[in-house]
C-alpha positions in Angstrom: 31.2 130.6 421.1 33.6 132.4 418.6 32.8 136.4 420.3 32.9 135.4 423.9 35.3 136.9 426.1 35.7 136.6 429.7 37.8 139.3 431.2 39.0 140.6 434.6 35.8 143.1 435.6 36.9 146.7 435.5 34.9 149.8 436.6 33.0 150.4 433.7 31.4 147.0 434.0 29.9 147.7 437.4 26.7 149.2 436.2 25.8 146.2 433.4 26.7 143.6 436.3 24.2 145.4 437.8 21.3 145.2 435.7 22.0 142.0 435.0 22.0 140.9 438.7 19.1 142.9 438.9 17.1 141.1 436.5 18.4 137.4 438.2 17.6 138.6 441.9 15.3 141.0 441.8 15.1 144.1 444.6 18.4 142.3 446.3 20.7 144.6 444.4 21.7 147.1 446.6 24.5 144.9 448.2 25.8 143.2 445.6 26.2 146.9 443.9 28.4 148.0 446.8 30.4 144.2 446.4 30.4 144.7 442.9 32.4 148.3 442.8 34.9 147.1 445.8 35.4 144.1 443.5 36.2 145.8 440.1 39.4 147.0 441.6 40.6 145.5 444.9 43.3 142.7 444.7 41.2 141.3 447.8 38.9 140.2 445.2 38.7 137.7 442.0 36.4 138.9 439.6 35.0 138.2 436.2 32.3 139.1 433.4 31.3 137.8 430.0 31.1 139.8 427.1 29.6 138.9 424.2 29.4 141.1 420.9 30.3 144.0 423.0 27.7 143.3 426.0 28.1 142.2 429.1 26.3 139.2 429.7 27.4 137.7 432.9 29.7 138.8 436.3 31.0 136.4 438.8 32.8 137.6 442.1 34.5 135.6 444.9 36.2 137.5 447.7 39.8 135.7 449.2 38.9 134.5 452.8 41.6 137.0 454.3 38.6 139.7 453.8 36.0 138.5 454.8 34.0 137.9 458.7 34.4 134.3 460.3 31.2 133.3 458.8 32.5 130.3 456.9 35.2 129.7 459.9 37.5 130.2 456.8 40.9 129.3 456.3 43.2 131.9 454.5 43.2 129.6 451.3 39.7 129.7 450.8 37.5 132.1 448.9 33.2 132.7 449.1 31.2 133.6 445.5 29.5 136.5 446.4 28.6 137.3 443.1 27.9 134.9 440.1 24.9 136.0 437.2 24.4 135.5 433.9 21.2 138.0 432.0 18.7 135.2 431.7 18.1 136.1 428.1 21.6 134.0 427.6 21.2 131.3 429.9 21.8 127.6 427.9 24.4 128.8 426.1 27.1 127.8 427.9 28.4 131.2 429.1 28.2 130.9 432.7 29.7 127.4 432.3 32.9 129.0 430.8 32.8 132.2 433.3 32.5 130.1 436.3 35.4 127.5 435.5 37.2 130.5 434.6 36.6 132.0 438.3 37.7 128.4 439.9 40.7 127.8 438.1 41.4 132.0 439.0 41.1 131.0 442.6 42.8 127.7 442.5 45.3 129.7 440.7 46.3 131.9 443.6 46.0 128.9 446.3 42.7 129.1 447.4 41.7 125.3 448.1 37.9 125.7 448.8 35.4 127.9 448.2 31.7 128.4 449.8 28.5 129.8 448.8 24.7 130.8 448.9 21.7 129.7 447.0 18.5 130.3 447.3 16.6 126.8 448.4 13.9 127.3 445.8 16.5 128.0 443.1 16.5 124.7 441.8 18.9 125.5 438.6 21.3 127.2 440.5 21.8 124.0 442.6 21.9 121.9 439.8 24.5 124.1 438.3 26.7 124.4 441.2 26.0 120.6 441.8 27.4 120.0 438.3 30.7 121.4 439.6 30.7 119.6 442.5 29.7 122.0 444.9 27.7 120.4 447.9 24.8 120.9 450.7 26.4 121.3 453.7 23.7 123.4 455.8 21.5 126.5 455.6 20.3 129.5 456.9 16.8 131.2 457.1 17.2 132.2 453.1 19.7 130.2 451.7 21.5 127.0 451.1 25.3 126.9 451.7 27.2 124.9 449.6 30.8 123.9 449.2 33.9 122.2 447.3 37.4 121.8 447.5 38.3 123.5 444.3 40.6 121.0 442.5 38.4 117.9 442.8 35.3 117.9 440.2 35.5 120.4 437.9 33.6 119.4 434.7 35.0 118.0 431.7 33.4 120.2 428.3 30.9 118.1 427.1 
């Protein structure tokens, strides 16, 4: 895809990450909104959007383990996705494919060895997805799945 670029997020992205993870989950927003400014310009954060043609399409946040609670009982070299959307009038394009690789090899970059997150049970092409980079089932919640990888061992070859 000759006019994607996938960028660090800055300020100005905040509100189109937004609406975009408004229109994937819904009424949910308010927190990631609050994530999604701290992560636009904190070092505590890795952070990435998509932008296509001039639009943001996608946003994907992970926050470093030093930051956050002992939820994950987390080592210092792992991260959790807090945020990762792509506007579903660009899903199958290969855009969150490309931004999410781009967000591992980010965090594998700067040491972080695993990396957790949530899903929604029902969301059965989020699993897959995650699945497809080797994330895996490793409990739940009463809303979510969690899911987990050590970041170096199945990232996907490009097909």
């Amino acid at each position: 895809m000759e006019n994607l670029i996938l960028r660090g997020m800055r300020e100005e992205d905040v509100s189109s990450a937004v609406v975009i993870c408004k229109k994937c989950f819904g009424k949910s927003v308010v927190a990631r909104k609050n994530y999604l400014e701290n992560a636009a310009w904190s070092w505590r954060y890795r952070s990435f959007v998509a932008e296509l043609d001039g639009k943001i399409v996608a946003c994907a946040c992970a926050k470093l383990a030093d930051w956050f609670e002992d939820y994950w009982e987390a080592k210092k070299d792992t991260a959790a996705i807090e945020v990762f959307a792509v506007d579903p009038d660009y899903h199958g394009q290969g855009i969150g494919t490309a931004l999410f690789t781009k967000l591992i090899t980010s965090l594998e970059d700067r040491g972080v060895e695993s990396m957790h997150l949530l899903v929604h049970p029902g969301n059965t092409p989020a699993i897959d997805f995650y699945e497809h980079f080797g994330f895996k089932y490793f409990g739940h919640n009463d809303s979510a799945f969690m899911m987990r990888i050590k970041c170096s061992e199945n990232l996907p070859s490009e097909e």
